[in-house]
N, C-alpha and C positions, 0 to 999 in steps of 0.2 A: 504494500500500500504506500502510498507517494507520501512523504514527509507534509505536502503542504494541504493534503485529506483531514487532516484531523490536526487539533490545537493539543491535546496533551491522552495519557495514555496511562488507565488504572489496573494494576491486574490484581489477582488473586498472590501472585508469587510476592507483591509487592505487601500484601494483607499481611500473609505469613511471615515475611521477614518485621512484620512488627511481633508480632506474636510472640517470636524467638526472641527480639530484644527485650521483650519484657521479662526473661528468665535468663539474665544472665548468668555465666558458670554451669548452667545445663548442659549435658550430655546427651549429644541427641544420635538415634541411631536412624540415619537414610535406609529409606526405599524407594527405588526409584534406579534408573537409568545416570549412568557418570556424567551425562552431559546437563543435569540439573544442580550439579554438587555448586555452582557456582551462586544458591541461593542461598550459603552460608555466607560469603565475602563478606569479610568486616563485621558479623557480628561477634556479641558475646559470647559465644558457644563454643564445644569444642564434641567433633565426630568423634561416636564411641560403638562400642560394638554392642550386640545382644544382651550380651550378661551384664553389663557395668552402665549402660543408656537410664535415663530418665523421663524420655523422652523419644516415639517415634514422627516422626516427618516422613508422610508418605507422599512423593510426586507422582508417583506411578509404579506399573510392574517395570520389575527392573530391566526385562525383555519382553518389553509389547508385541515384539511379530511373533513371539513362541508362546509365553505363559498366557493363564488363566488366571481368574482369580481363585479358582479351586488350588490352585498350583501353592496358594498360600496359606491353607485352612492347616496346616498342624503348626506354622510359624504366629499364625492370628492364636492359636488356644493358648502357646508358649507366652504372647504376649498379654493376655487374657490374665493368667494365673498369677503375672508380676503385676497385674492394675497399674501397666503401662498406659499412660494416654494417648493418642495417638491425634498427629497434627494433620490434616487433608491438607494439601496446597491447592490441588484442582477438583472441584467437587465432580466433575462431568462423570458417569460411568464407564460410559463412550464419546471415542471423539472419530469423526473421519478423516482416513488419510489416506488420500491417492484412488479415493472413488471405493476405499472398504474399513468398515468399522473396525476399529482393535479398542481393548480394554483401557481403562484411564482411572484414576487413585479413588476416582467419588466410588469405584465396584467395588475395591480394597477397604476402605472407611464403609461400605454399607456391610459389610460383609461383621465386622468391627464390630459396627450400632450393633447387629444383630445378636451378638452372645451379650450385653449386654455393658461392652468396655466404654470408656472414655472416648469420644470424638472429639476432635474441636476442627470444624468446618469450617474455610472461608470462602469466597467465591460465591457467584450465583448458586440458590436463590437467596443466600442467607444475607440478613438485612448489614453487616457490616461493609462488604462490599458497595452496595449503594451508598451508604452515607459518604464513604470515603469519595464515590466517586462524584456526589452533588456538591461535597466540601469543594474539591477541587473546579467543577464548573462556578461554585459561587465566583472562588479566587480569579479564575479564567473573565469571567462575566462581571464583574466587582459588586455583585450583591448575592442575594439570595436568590434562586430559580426555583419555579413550581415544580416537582416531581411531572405535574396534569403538562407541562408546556413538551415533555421531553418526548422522545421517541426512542425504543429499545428492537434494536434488530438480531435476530436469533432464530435457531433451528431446536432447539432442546426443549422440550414440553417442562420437564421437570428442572431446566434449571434458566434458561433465557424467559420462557414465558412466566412458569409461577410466579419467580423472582419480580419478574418488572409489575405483572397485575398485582401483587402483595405491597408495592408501593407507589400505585395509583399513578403508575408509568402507561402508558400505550404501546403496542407492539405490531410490529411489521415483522409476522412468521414467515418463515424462509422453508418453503415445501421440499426442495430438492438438496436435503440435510438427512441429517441420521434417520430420522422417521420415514424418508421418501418413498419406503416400501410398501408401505401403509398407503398410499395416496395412488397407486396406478403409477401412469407414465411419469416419468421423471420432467419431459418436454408438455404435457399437458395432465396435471395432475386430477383427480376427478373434487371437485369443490367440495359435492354432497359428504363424502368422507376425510375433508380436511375439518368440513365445520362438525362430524359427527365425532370425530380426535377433539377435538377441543371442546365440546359441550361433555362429551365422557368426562374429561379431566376439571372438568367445573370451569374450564378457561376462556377467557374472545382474544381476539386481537382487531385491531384496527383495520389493517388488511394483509394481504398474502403479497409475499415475491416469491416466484420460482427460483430464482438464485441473487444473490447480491452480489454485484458487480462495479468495477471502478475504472 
């Protein structure tokens, strides 16, 4: 995306690395892929292993083109029995890459919630994300902006849609995303069952894109 598309840029990684500075001298043990390690740079913290951690930070499976999240259910009970808590960076379950779904940290952390551990989630739909990222449009804007003024563009039912309607955001769903299989033709998606996806899930959007484009 072109440098002069967009005024400034909130992620989830950027959430997380608050998170982490608020426990300094933490021990935290990665999950995830080595090309994510660089989301410790500069903080408080110091990488530790299983046994001696205080702390997991999960970016993802550590090899998304091979692993499952099954691939991690005796590593989740281990971490389970230490009431480890465990830090999501990216809530997604899935994300698409290169025209096919693979697994992503939000299937790791739900797998997590489910025996009952510590999560701490950032990222869509959870409301710290937006705030952070209306703080920053105030600063961009030099006041405060209405949640109802904004527009939120997204493929994920459970994390770009709920996320945005939960904060009285408007949404432009993007049909030809991880759900597109749901919907018929990827080039002409069938409406009746885009609007019948989102009344299931209690959801509206404003309106549909087949893909977003720049």
């Amino acid at each position: 995306m072109p440098r002069q598309a967009y005024d400034d840029v909130v992620t989830s990684g950027e959430a997380a690395r608050q998170v982490l500075a608020a426990r300094p001298g933490a021990r935290v043990l990665h999950v995830g892929p080595e090309r994510d390690l660089n989301l410790y740079d500069g903080l408080p913290v110091t990488l530790g292993g299983e046994d001696d951690c205080d702390l997991i930070a999960c970016t993802g499976l550590v090899d998304d083109e091979r692993e499952t999240p099954d691939d991690y259910r005796a590593r989740l009970a281990r971490w389970h029995r230490r009431a480890l808590p465990m830090l999501c960076v990216n809530p997604d379950v899935v994300v698409e890459r290169g025209g096919r779904l693979v697994w992503c940290a939000g299937a790791i952390a739900e797998r997590y919630r489910e025996l009952g551990a510590e999560t701490i989630v950032v990222g869509k739909p959870y409301a710290e994300i937006y705030r952070a990222a209306l703080d920053r449009i105030a600063e961009i804007a030099g006041g405060v902006v209405a949640p109802s003024s904004l527009l939120a563009v997204g493929d994920g039912i459970d994390t770009d849609v709920r996320g945005a309607v939960a904060q009285g955001i408007d949404v432009a769903f993007v049909t030809d995303g991880i759900h597109a299989a749901v919907f018929g033709s990827r080039h002409a998606p069938d409406l009746a069952a885009v609007h019948a996806f989102l009344a299931t899930a209690g959801l509206g959007a404003r309106c549909l894109l087949k893909r977003l484009v720049w």
